[in-house]
N, C-alpha and C positions, 0 to 999 in steps of 0.2 A: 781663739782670740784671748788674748790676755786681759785680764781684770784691770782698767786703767784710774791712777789716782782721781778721787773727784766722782766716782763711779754710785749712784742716788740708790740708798735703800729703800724697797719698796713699801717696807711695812713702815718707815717714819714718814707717814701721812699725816695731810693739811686738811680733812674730810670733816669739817664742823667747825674750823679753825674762823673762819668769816662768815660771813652772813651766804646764807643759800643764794642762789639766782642771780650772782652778777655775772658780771660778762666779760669777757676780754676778748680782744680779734686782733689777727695775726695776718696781713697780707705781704705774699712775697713780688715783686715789682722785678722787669727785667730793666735792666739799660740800654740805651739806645744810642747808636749813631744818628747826629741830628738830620744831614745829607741821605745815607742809603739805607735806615733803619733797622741797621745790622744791628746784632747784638755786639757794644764790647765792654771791656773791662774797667772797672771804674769802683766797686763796690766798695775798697779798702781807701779809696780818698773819701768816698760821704760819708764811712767811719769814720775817721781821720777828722776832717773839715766840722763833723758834726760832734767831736769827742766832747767840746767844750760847750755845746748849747742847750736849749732846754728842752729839747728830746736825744739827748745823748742816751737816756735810757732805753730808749724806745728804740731805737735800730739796733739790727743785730745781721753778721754775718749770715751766709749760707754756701751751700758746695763751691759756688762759682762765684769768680768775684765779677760775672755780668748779673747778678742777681742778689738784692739786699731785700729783707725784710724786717719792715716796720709796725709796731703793735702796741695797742694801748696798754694802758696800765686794767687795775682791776675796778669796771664800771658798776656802778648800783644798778642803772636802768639801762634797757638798750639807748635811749634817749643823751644819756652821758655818753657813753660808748660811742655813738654817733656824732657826737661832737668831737669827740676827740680824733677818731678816723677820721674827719673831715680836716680836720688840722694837721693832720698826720700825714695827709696826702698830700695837700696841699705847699706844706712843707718840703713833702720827697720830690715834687712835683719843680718846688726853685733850686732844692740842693743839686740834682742831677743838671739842671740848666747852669748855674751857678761852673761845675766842672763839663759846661758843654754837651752835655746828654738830652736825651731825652725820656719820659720814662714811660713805661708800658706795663700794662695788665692784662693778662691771659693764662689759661693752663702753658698753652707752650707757646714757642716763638715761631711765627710763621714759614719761616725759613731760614734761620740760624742751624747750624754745625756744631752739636757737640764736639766734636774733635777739634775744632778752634779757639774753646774755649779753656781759660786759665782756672787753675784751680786755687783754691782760699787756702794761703800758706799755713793752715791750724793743726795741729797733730790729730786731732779726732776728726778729720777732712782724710787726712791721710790712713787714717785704721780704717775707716770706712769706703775706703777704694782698695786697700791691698784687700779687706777682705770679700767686697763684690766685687771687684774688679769690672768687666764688665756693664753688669748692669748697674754699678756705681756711676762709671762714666757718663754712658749714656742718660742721666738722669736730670737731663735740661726740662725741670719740670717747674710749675709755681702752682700755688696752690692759696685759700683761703680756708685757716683754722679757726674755728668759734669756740671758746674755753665756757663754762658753766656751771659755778659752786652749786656744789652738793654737799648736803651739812651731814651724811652718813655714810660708812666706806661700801657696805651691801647695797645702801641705796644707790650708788655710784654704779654699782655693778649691774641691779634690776635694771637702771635706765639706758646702760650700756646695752644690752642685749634687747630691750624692745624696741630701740633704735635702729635694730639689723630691719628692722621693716622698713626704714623709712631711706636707707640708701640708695634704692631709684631714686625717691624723691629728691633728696640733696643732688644728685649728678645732675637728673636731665634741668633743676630749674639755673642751676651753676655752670651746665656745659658751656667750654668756653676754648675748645682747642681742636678745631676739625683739621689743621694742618699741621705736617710733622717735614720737617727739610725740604719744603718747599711744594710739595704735593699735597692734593684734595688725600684725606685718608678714608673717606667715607662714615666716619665715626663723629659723633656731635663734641664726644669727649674722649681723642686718642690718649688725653694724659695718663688716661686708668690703664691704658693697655700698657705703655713705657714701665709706669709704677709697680707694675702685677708681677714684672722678674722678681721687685725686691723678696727675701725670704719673710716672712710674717708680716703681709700685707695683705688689704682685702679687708672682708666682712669680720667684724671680731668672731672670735671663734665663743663657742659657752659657756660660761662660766657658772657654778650654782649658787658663790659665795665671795665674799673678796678676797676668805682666807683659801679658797681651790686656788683665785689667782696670784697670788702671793707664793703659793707655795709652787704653782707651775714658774713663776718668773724667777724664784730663788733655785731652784731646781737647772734650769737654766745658765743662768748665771755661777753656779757653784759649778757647773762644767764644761764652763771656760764658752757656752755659746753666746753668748751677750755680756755687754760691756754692766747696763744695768735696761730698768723696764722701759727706757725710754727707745730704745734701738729694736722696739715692737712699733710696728709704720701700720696700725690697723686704719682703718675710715672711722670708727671710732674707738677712743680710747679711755679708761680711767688715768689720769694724772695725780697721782697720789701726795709729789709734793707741791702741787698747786690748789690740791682738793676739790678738783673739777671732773669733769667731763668732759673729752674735747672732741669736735667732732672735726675730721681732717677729710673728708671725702671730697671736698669742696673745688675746683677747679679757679686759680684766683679770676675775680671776676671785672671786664673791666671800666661796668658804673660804681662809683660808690654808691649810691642808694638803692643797688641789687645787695650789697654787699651786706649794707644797714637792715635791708627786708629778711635774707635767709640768716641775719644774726637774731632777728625775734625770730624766727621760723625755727631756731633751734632751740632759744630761752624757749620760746612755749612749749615745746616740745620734752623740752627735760622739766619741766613745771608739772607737765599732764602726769608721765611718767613718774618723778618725784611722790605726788600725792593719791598715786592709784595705780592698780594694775593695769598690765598688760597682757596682751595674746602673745602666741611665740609664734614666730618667722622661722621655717626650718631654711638653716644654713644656705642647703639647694636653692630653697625659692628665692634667699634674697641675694644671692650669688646670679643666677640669672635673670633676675629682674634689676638688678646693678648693671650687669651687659647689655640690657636692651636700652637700658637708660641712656649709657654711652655710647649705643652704637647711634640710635634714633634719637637721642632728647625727647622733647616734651611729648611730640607726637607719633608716641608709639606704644601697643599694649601690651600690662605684664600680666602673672598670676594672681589674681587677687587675695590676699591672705584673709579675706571675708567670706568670702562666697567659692573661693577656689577655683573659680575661671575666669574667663579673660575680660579683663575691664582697659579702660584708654587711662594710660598714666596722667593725665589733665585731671578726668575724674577725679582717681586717689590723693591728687594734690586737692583739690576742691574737697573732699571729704575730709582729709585732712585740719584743713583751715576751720573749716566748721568743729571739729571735736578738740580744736585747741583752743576755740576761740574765748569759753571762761577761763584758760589761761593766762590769755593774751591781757582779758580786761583785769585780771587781776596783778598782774604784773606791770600795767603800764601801757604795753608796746603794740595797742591796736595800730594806733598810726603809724606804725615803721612797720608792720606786718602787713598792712595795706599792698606794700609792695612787692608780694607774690603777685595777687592779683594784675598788677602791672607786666610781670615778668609773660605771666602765662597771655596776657593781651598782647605784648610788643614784642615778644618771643626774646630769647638765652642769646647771650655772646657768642656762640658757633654760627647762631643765624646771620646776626650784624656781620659776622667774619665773612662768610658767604655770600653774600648780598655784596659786599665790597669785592669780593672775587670777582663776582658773574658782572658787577659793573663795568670792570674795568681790564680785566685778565691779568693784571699785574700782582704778582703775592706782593710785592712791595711795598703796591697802597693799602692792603690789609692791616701791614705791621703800622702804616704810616698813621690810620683810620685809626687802628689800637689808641698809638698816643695821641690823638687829637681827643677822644673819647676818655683816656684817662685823668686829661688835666683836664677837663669840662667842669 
């Protein structure tokens, strides 16, 4: 693939540029038919319609133009941040009504057809299909990314990689897509399975420095396999010209105050990490304990990178909470982090999905449930 203008050098990094620990979040939203709750097309008119208002910044295209995503700007406190998601939605929530839609939040869409869907006339839409073809296509997915300054480019990288522990933990409290074209798939979170074709995706791989990763993405890059480091889809990532960390494993979720809870659940998380060590997660362990996550959510056991045998992923989230918790207080975001403990009592958006399944037998009132729960 050819090197295309516009293409982001890896080493001109923002890693100290701002203040450590703010936040920014990225939720991508599908469109809806307001009658059959199909997915359609509409994404390039809430561009459009929205070019000129006061979040014209804040939306931005993605593959399909039945799917727009909206994102704050860069928050000091989760508390900021949550204000502004709340407007943010709130907003996406009249704009798609506004052009007749409806809007929804999920990893995927209950029963919508990629093959029915249009694709976003952008030229890096189109390099990104000739070159997956495939599994480009097929990639009706949405997702919730949480961004997190880190004021040093190594320290970017230690928190990157102790992170790989905690990717059960992100899926099963975010699962949010048990149905793929119209069928149960038996998984809490099929979006991981869809995602996993793409080439350098999954657990980040190890890094010992920022300058190993640099020199693997330039390496890369100088032969002709990537455009630049952004066209790396890890769960999570360093973002070099944001000078963040971002964590992308997230499946988009469809309360916002789930949304607001795993966005402290990642501040603290890169807070902990930030100002102290960590243990290592071999690749294996946290590769299959990301599968079980997906396959089961909340209620299901992994390897424990403590003790090395089998614990209930509920546990490790509760463990969790606890050893982040002088994060939490020091950063702010006790009370938006509260809302783990909500998730793990009122159970993940794969459960809600299902429960409206088994009520009713119709996939159509899942998607229908989706958007009545995301404009809530």
């Amino acid at each position: 693939m050819s090197k295309l203008a516009g293409a982001l050098d890896v080493r001109d990094h923002r890693f100290g540029a701002g203040a450590p620990f703010t936040v920014g979040i990225e939720e991508e939203y599908m469109l809806l038919d307001p009658e059959s709750f199909d997915l359609v097309p509409g994404a390039e008119r809430i561009l459009e319609t929205g070019r000129d208002g006061p979040y014209a910044g804040h939306i931005a295209p993605e593959l399909f133009d039945s799917l727009v995503e909206f994102h704050t700007g860069v928050c000091s406190t989760v508390a900021e941040a949550a204000d502004e998601i709340r407007r943010l939605r709130h907003y996406a929530v009249l704009a798609a009504r506004d052009q007749r839609f409806r809007l929804g939040s999920a990893g995927t869409h209950p029963f919508s057809l990629f093959e029915d869907q249009r694709m976003m006339p952008r030229d890096r839409y189109r390099a990104l299909i000739d070159e997956l073809q495939y599994a480009g296509r097929r990639e009706l997915i949405y997702g919730l990314h949480v961004h997190v300054g880190v004021d040093d480019p190594d320290r970017a990288i230690h928190v990157v990689n102790a992170l790989r522990a905690h990717l059960c933990e992100f899926v099963a409290l975010s699962a949010n897509s048990p149905f793929w074209r119209g069928a149960p798939t038996g998984y809490a979170s099929c979006r991981h399975m869809i995602f996993s074709a793409f080439p350098r995706s999954g657990p980040t791989p190890e890094f010992a420095s920022f300058e190993e990763y640099a020199t693997v993405i330039e390496q890369l890059v100088g032969s002709g396999c990537l455009e630049d480091y952004t066209r790396t889809w890890w769960d999570v990532r360093p973002h070099p010209r944001f000078g963040t960390v971002e964590v992308r494993a997230m499946d988009a979720v469809t309360r916002v105050d789930d949304t607001i809870a795993l966005a402290a659940y990642v501040q603290s998380l890169v807070h902990h990490y930030a100002t102290g060590p960590a243990g290592r997660c071999h690749p294996v362990i946290a590769e299959e304990n990301k599968w079980r996550a997906a396959r089961y959510g909340l209620d299901t056991t992994v390897s424990d990178t403590v003790t090395c045998g089998p614990v209930r992923l509920r546990d490790v989230i509760e463990r969790t909470l606890a050893t982040i918790a002088p994060s939490a207080a020091a950063l702010g975001c006790e009370s938006e982090l509260g809302g783990i403990a909500r998730i793990l009592r009122n159970g993940n958006g794969a459960s809600r999905q299902l429960e409206a399944f088994a009520a009713t037998g119709d996939i159509r009132s899942v998607a229908r449930d989706l958007a009545a729960r995301t404009a809530a």
